[in-house]
C-alpha positions as CSV (number, residue, x, y, z in Angstrom):
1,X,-69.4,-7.2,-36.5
2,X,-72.7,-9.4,-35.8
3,X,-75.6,-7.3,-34.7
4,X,-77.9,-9.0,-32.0
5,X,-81.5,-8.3,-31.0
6,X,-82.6,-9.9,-28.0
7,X,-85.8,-11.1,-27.2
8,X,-87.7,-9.3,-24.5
9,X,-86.8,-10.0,-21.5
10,X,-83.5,-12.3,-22.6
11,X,-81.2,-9.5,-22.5
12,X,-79.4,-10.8,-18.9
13,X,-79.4,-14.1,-20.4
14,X,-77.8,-13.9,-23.5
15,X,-75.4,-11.5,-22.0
16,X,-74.7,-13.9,-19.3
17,X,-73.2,-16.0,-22.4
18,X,-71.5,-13.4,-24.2
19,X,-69.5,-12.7,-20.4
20,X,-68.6,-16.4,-20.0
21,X,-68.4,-18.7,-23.3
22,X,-68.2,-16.2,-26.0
23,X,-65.7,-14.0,-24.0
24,X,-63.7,-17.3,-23.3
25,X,-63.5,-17.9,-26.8
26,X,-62.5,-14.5,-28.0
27,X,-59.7,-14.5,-25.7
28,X,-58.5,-17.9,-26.7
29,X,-58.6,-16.5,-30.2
30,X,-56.5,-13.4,-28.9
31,X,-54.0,-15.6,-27.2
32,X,-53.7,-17.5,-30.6
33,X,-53.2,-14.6,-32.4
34,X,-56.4,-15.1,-34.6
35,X,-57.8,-11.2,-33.2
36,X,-56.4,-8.6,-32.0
37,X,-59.4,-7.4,-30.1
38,X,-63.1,-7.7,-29.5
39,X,-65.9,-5.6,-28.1
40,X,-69.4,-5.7,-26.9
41,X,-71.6,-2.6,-27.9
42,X,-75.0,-1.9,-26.8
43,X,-77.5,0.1,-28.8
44,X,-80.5,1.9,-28.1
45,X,-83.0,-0.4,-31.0
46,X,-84.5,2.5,-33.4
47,X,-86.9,0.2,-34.6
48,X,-88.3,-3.3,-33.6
49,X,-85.5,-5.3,-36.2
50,X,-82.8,-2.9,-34.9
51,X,-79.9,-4.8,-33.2
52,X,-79.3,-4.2,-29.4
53,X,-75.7,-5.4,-28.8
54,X,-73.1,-5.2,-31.4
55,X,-70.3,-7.4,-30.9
56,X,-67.1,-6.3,-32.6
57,X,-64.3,-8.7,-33.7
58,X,-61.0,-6.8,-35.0
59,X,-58.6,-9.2,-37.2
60,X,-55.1,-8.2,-38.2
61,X,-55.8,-7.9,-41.6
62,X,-57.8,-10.0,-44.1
63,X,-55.6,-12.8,-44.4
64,X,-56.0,-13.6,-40.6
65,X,-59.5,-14.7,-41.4
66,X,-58.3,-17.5,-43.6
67,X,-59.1,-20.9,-42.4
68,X,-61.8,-19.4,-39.8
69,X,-64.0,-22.6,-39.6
70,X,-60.8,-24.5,-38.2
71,X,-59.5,-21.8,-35.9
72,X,-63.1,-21.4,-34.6
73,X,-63.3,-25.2,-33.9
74,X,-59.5,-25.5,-32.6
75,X,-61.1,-22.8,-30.0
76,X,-64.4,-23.9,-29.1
77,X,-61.9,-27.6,-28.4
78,X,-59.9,-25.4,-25.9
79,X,-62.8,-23.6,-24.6
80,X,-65.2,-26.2,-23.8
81,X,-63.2,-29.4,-24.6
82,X,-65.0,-30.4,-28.2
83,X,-66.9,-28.8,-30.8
84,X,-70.0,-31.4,-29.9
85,X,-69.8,-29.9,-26.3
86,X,-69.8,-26.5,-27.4
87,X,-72.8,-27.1,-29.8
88,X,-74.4,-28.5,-26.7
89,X,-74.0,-26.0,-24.5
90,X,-75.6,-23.3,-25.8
91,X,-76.8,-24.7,-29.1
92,X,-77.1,-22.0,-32.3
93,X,-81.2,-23.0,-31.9
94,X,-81.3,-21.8,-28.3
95,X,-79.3,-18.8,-29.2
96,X,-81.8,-18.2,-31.5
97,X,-84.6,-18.2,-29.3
98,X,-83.3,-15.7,-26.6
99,X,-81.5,-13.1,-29.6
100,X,-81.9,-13.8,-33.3
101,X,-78.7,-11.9,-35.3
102,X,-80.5,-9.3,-37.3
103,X,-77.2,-8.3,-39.7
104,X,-73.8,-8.6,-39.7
105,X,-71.0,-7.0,-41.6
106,X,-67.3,-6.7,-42.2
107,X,-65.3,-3.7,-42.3
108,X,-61.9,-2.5,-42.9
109,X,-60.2,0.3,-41.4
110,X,-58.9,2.8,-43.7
111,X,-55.8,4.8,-42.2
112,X,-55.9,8.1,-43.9
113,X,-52.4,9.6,-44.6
């Protein structure tokens, strides 16, 4: 889970990303079997370094996260064709500008029996 803060007045544009690029590559990853599912979460901010959007990436288990780098760049390849056009696209310094990533954490589900 990566919590996101946009900057004011960036909120349509980074989410014009997240329904395009980000939601291409998340379901790329699904196809591949990398995720099982993913979400995007808003948030009402309780403070100014409160996140706004939460986006939610749910693995198989723990093991599926193995080799992560690769799988990322074997999707961004099928997504946008290379890992140097993805970087270009929407580079991590102009994400950074329109919604810094305030946290981020990873969870497990416990199944209670």
């Amino acid at each position: 889970m990566a919590g996101i803060r946009t900057a004011n007045g960036k909120f349509d544009e980074y989410m014009k990303y997240v329904a395009t690029t980000w939601k291409q590559t998340q379901e790329a990853a699904k196809k591949a079997g990398y995720v099982i599912s993913y979400q995007v979460l808003t948030v009402e901010p309780r403070g100014e370094s409160d996140p706004d959007i939460y986006l939610l990436v749910t693995y198989k288990n723990w093991a599926a996260m193995d080799g992560w780098l690769e799988k990322g760049d074997a999707t961004a390849k099928q997504v946008e064709g290379s890992v140097e056009a993805s970087n270009r696209s929407f580079s991590f310094s102009d994400r950074d500008t329109i919604r810094p990533t305030v946290g981020s954490a990873t969870m497990q589900v416990l199944n209670l029996k």
